[in-house]
SETOR-61495 format. One record per residue (C-alpha): x, y negated, z; residue number from 1; chain. Coordinates in steps of 0.02 Angstrom, whole numbers, plus 50000, padded with zeros to 5 digits. Layout:
SITE      x      y      z    i  ch
SITE      X      Y      Z  NUM   A
...
end
This chain:
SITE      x      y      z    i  ch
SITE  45684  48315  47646    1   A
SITE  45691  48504  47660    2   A
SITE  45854  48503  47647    3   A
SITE  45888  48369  47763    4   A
SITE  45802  48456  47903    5   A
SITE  45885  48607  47888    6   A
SITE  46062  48520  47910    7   A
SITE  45999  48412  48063    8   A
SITE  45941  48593  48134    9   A
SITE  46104  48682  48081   10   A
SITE  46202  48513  48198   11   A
SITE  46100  48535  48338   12   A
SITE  46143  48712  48346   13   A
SITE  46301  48689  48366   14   A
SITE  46265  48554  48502   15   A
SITE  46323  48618  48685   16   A
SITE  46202  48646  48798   17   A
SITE  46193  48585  48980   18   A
SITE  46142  48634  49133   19   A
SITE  46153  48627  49305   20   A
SITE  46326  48665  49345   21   A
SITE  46338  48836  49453   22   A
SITE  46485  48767  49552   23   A
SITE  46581  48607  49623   24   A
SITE  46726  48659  49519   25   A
SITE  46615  48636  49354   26   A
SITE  46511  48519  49408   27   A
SITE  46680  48394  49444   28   A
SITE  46708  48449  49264   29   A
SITE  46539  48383  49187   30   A
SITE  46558  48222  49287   31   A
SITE  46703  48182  49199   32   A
SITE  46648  48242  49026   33   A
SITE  46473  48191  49053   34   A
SITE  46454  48047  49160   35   A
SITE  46604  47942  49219   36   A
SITE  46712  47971  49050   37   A
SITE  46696  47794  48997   38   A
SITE  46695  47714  49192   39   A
SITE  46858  47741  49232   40   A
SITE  46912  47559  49183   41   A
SITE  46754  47491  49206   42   A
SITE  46706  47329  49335   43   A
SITE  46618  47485  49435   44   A
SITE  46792  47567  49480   45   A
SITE  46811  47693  49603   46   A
SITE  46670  47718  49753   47   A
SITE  46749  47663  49876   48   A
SITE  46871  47530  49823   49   A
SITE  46808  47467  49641   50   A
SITE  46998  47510  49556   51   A
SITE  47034  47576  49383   52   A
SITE  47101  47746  49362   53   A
SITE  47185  47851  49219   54   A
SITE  47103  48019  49176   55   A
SITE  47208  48159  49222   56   A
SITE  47199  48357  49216   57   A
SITE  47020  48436  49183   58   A
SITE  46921  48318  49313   59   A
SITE  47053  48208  49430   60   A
SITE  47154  48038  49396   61   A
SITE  47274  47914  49442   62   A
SITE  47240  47758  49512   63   A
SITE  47288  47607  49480   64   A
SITE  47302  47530  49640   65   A
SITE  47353  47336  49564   66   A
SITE  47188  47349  49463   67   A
SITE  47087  47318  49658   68   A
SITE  47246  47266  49777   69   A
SITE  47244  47427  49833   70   A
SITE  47375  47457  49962   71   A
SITE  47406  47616  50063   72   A
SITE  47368  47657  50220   73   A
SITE  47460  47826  50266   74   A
SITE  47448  47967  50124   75   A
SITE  47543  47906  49969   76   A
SITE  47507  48046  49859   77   A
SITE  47332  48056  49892   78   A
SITE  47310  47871  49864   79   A
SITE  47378  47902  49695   80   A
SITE  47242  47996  49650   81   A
SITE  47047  48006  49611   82   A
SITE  46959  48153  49701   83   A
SITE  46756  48193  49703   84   A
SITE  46690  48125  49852   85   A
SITE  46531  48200  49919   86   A
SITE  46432  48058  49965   87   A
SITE  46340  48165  50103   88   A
SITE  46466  48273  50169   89   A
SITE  46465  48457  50154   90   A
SITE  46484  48475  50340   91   A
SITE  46298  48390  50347   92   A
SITE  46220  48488  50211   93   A
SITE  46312  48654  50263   94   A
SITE  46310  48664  50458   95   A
SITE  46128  48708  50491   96   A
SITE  46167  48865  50401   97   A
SITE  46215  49057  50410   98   A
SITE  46371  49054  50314   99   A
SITE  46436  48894  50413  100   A
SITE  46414  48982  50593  101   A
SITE  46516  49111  50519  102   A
SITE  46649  49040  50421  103   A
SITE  46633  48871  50378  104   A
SITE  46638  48773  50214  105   A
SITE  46727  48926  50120  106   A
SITE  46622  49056  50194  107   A
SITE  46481  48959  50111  108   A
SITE  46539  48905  49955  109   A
SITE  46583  49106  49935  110   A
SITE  46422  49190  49983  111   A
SITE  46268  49061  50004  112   A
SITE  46188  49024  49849  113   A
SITE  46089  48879  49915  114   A
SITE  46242  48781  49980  115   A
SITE  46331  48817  49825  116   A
SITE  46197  48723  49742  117   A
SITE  46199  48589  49870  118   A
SITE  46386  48581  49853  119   A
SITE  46365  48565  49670  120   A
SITE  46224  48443  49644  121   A
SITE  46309  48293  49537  122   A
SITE  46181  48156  49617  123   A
SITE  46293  48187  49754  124   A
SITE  46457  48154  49690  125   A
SITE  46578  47999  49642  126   A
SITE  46731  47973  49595  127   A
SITE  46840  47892  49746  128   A
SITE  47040  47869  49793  129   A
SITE  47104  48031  49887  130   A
SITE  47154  47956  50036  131   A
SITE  46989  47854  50063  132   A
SITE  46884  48016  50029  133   A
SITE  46997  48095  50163  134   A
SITE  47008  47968  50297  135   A
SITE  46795  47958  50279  136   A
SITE  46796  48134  50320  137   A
SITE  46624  48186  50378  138   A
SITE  46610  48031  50474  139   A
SITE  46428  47939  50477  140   A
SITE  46407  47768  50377  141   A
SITE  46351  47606  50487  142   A
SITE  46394  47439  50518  143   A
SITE  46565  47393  50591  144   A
SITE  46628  47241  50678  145   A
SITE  46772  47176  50556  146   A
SITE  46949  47229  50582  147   A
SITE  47129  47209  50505  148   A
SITE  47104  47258  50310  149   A
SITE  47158  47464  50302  150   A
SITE  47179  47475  50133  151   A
SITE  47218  47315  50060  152   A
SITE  47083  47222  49968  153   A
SITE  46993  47381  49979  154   A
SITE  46814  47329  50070  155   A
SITE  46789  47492  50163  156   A
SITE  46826  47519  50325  157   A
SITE  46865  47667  50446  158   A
SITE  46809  47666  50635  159   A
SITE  46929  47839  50663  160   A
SITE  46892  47832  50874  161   A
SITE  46696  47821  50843  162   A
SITE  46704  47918  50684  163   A
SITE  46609  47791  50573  164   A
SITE  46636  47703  50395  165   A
SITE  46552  47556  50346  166   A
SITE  46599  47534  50143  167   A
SITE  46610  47394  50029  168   A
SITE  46432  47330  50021  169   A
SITE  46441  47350  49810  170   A
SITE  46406  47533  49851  171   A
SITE  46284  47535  50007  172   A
SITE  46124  47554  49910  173   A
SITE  46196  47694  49807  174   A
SITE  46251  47771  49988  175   A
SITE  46065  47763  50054  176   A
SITE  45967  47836  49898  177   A
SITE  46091  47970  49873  178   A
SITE  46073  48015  50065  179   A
SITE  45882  47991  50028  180   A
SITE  45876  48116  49892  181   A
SITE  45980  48255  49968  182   A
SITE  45892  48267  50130  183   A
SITE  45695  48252  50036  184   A
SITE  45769  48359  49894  185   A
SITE  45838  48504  50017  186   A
SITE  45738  48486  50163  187   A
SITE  45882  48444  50292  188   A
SITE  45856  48331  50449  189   A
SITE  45927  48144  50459  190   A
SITE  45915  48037  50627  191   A
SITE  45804  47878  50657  192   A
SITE  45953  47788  50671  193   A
SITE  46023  47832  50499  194   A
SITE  45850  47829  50412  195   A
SITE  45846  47640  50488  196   A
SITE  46031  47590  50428  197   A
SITE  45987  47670  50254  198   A
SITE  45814  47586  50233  199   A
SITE  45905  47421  50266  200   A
SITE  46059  47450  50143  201   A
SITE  45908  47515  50006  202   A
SITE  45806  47352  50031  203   A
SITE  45977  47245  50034  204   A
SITE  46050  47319  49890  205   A
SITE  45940  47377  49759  206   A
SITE  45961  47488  49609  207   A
SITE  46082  47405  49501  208   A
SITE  46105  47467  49298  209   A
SITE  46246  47552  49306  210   A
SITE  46172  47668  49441  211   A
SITE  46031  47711  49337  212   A
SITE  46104  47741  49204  213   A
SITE  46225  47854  49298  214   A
SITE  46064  47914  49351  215   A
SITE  45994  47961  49193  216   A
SITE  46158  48033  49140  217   A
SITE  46174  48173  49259  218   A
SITE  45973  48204  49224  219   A
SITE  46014  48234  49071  220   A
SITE  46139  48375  49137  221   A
SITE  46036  48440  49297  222   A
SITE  45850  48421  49188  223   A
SITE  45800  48301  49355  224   A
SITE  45834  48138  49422  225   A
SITE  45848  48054  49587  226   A
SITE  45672  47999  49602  227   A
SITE  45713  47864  49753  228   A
SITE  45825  47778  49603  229   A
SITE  45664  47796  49470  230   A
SITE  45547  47737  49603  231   A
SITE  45455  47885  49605  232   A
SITE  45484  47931  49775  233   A
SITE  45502  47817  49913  234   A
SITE  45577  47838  50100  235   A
SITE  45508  47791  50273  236   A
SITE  45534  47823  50432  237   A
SITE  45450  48010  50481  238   A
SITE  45486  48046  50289  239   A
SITE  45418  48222  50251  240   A
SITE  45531  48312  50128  241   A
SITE  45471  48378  49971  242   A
SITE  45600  48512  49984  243   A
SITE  45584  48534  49786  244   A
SITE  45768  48606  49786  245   A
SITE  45737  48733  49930  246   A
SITE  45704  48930  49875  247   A
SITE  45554  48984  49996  248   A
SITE  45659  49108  50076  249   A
SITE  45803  48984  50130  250   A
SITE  45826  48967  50320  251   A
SITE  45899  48851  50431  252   A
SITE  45988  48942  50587  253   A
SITE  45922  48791  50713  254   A
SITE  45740  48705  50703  255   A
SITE  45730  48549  50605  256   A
SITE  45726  48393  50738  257   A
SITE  45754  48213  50731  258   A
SITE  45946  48258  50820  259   A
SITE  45990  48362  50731  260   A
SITE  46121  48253  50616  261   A
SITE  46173  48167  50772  262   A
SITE  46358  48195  50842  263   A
SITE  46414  48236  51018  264   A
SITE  46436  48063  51101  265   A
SITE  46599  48023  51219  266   A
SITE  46643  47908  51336  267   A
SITE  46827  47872  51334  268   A
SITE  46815  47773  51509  269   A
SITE  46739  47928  51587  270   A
SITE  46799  48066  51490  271   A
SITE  46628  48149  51471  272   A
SITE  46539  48190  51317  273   A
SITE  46335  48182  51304  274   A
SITE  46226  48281  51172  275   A
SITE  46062  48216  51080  276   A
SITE  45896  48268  51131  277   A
SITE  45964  48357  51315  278   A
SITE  46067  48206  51385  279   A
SITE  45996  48048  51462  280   A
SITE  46125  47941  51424  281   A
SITE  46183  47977  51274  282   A
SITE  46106  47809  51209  283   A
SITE  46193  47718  51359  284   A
SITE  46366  47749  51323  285   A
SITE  46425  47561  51286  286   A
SITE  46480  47547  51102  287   A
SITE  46656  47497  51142  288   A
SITE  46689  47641  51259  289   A
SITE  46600  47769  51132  290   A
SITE  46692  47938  51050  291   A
SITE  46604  48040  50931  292   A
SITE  46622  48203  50882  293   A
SITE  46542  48345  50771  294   A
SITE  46481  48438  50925  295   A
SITE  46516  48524  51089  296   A
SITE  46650  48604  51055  297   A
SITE  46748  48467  50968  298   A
SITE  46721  48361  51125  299   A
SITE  46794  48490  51252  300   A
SITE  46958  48514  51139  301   A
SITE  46985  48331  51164  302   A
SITE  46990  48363  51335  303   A
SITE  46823  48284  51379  304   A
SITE  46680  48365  51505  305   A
SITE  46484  48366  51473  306   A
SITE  46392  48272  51567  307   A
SITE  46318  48338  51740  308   A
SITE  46137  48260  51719  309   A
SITE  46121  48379  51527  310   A
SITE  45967  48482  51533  311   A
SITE  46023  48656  51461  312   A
end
């Protein structure tokens, strides 16, 4: 028995030990080693699209785009290949911050600590084809009237002139807990319109197996889960974050509102852009005529005006 013991102690030694991964570089890494090493010719397939891929270099692949009908829209070579999609964009998570005012993603990945944790938090990540990833951009998730097929048999679909993605419905659920968990986990705003889309994908799709044990997977790596997976959490509208993953001497450079996540609003009839919060009719731009962009000064370099009746 003694002796018994003292080999099972001498194995576990010798066991690596995990934790959270200090940046997006290793914690693409651990998702392939830890995670997704055994999904990548599973029924789950990539996020967006559900298709098989071949492992390739120390955390990317190649698809194979007959495995899901997957046909290219535009960029062949990053169709070809699997990249780490952040579910909620780094634009979202990053542009309430220092760094970002300053110098963008980069300037924050090289010199904010907090957004290099946000950047690198593996709830947040899946594995998706390159030029999906890329067309979804930092665009917002909704519901889109159906159009021509973009990408095949692919499900997901791109709204580029109202900068909006509406994926396959296999991953919607997935979409709203994840977007549940990063703004209750680090404190950042989301608008009554998203919170309503996601509470409706979360009730419409619920957790399936695979996500929790994907779930319990990168636990075991981070030493937490997603508690709106587990149950142990739960979202409504007015949701008060926990802010569990925020250092008490983090700061956001605006206040914390309920527009804060929404985009500057065009109208491509009138060439005039509205803001959230200072611009009466922002909410009566028709759908059909609407533009959306990150913010002010996206909208002007398209050429378009703000709105006369804005309060300052």
């Amino acid at each position: 028995m003694t002796r018994a013991l003292i080999i099972l102690l001498s194995f576990a030694l010798t066991l690596p030990v995990l934790a959270q991964p200090s940046s997006f570089r290793q914690a693409k890494e651990l998702m392939r080693e830890q995670v997704y090493h055994d999904q990548n010719q599973s029924a789950e397939g990539s996020f967006y699209c559900g298709c098989q891929w071949r492992w390739v270099g120390e955390s990317g692949g190649q698809v194979d785009a007959a495995s899901c009908g997957y046909q290219v829209r535009k960029q062949v070579n990053r169709a070809a290949r699997i990249e780490w999609e952040h579910v909620v964009p780094a634009w979202v998570m990053g542009h309430q911050r220092q760094c970002w005012q300053e110098g963008g993603r980069r300037n924050c990945a090289a010199n904010d600590a907090l957004f290099e944790i946000m950047e690198a938090d593996m709830h947040n990540l899946t594995p998706a084809i390159g030029e999906v990833n890329g067309d979804r951009s930092n665009y917002r998730f909704g519901e889109l009237a159906e159009q021509p097929a973009q990408y095949g048999q692919c499900d997901t679909q791109v709204a580029f002139s109202a900068r909006m993605v509406e994926p396959r419905d296999e991953v919607k659920g997935q979409i709203a807990r994840t977007y549940f968990y990063i703004h209750d986990r680090y404190n950042l705003t989301m608008s009554r319109q998203q919170q309503q889309l996601f509470l409706a994908w979360h009730r419409q799709f619920p957790v399936t197996n695979w996500e929790r044990e994907r779930d319990n997977r990168i636990a075991a790596v981070m030493g937490h889960h997603n508690p709106f997976i587990t149950g142990e959490r739960s979202w409504n509208l007015g949701h008060r974050n926990v802010a569990d993953g925020l250092p008490e001497t983090s700061t956001l450079v605006v206040a914390a509102n309920d527009t804060d996540e929404l985009p500057a609003r065009g109208n491509s009839n009138s060439r005039v852009y509205h803001l959230p919060g200072i611009c009466p009719s922002y909410e009566r731009v028709a759908p059909q005529n609407r533009v959306e962009f990150r913010d002010a000064q996206e909208a002007e370099a398209a050429g378009y005006r703000r709105a006369g009746n804005c309060r300052s």
